[in-house]
N, C-alpha and C positions, 0 to 999 in steps of 0.2 A: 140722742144727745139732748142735756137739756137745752134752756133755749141761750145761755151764755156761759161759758168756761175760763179759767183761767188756771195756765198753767206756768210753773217757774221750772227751768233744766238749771244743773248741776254740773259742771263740769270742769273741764282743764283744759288750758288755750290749746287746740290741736288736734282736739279730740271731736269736732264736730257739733258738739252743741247748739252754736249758733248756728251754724249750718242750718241741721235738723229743725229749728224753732221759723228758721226764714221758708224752707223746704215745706213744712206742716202750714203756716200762713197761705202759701204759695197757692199748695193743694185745696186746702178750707175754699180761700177767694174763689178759685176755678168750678169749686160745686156751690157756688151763689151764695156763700157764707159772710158775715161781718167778721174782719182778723184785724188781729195787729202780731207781728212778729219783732223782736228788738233783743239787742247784746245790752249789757248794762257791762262797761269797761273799768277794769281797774288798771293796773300795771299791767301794762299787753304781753306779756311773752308766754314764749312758748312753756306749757305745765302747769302756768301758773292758774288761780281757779276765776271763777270764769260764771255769771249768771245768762241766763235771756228767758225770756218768756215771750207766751201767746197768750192773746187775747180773742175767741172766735165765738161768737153768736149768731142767732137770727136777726138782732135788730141793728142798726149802725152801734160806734163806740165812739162812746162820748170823750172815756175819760183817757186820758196822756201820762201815764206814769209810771213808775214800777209796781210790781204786782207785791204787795203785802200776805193777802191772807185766800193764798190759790186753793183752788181744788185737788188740783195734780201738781206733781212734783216727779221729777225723771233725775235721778241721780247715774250720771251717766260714767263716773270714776269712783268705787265704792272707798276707796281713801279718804274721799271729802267726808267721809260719814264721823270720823277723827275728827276733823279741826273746823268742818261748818257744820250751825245747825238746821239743815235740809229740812227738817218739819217745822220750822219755826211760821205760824199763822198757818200751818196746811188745816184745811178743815177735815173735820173727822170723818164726815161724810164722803169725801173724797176718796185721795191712795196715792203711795208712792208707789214709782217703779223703779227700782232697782239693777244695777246691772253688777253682777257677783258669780263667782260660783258658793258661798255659802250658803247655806240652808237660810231660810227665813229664819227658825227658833233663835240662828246665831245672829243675824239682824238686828232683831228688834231690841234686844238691849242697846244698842249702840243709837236707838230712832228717840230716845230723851222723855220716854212715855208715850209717844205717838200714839194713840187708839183708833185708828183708820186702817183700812183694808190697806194688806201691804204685797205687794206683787215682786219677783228676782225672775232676771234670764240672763244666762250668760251673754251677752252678748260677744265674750271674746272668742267661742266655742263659734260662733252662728257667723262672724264674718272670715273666721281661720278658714271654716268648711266653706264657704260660700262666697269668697275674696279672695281668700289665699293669701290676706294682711291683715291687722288689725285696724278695725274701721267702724268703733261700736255706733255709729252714727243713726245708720240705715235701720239695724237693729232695733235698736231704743224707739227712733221712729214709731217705728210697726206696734211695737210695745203700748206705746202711751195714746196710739187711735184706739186698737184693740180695748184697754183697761179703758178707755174715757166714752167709748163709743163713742170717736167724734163722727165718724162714717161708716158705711157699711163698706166689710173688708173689698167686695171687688170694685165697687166704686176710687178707693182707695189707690188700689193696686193698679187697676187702668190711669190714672191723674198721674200717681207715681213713675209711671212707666213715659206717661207722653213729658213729665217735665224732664228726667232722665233724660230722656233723645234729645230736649233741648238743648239739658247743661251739657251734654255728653256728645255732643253732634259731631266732634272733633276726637273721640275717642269713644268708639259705638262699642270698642270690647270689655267695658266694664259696667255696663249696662244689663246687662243679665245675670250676672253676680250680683247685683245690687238687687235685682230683682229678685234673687233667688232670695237671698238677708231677709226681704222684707217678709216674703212667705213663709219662710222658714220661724223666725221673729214671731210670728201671732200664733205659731205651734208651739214657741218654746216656751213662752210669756208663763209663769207659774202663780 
């Protein structure tokens, strides 16, 4: 990783996003990292779209904001790719990660010129098989460590595993699904 990232999700109230962005902070802080994880709210309901970002380095974080002009970008309802513009300030250098069954080629016309490496997993495929509900959360997750190299995967995947038992202390049977999402996730990431 470099030594500061910053990332903006994508998403639809319901769908995990924030979750995922609070989740990824969570883990960062536990392996001795500088985070910030935060929703940015508009009209709260459920479907409706929905931003949050991370902020994770090596040094403290100074700055208090929304994130402008991110590295990463995790589009976590490929619908948004229609009516938001998901690369707007993404740097070129960076990457979006995508969650679709269509082909990249079919993508990127709809990314508004984007010239940065562009990543797609199904993530509906990866929690069907591995939740047995749709739950693109844990998925995307895995996704956007993987493409961003925030951590090295088993590093990752044990942190994953001990917050899981936390959130999950009261329902230990979806905890291995979840686990399985995330494994699965950094195989299917394209």
């Amino acid at each position: 990783m470099k030594k500061s990232i910053e990332i903006r999700w994508h998403g639809r109230g319901g769908q995990g996003a924030k979750t995922a962005a609070l989740l990824l902070a969570d883990v960062a802080f536990n392996t001795g990292m500088y985070v910030q994880g935060f929703p940015e709210y508009g009209p709260e309901r459920m479907g409706a779209p929905i931003t949050a970002y991370n902020r994770i380095g090596d040094k403290p974080i100074r700055v208090h904001s929304n994130i402008y002009n991110p590295d990463f970008v995790v589009v976590v309802d490929e619908t948004l790719l229609h009516s938001v513009d998901v690369t707007k300030g993404l740097s070129k250098e960076g990457a979006i990660v995508i969650n679709t069954t269509q082909d990249k080629k079919d993508i990127i016309p709809l990314l508004k010129g984007y010239e940065g490496r562009v990543y797609t997993i199904d993530a509906h495929k990866v929690s069907m098989e591995t939740l047995g509900k749709y739950f693109p959360n844990s998925p995307m997750l895995a996704a956007i460590v993987k493409v961003a190299e925030i951590m090295d995967k088993d590093v990752f995947l044990s942190e994953m595993e001990a917050s899981y038992k936390h959130k999950f202390a009261k329902k230990p049977e979806v905890i291995e699904g979840n686990m399985n999402a995330l494994r699965m996730a950094f195989e299917e990431v394209k």
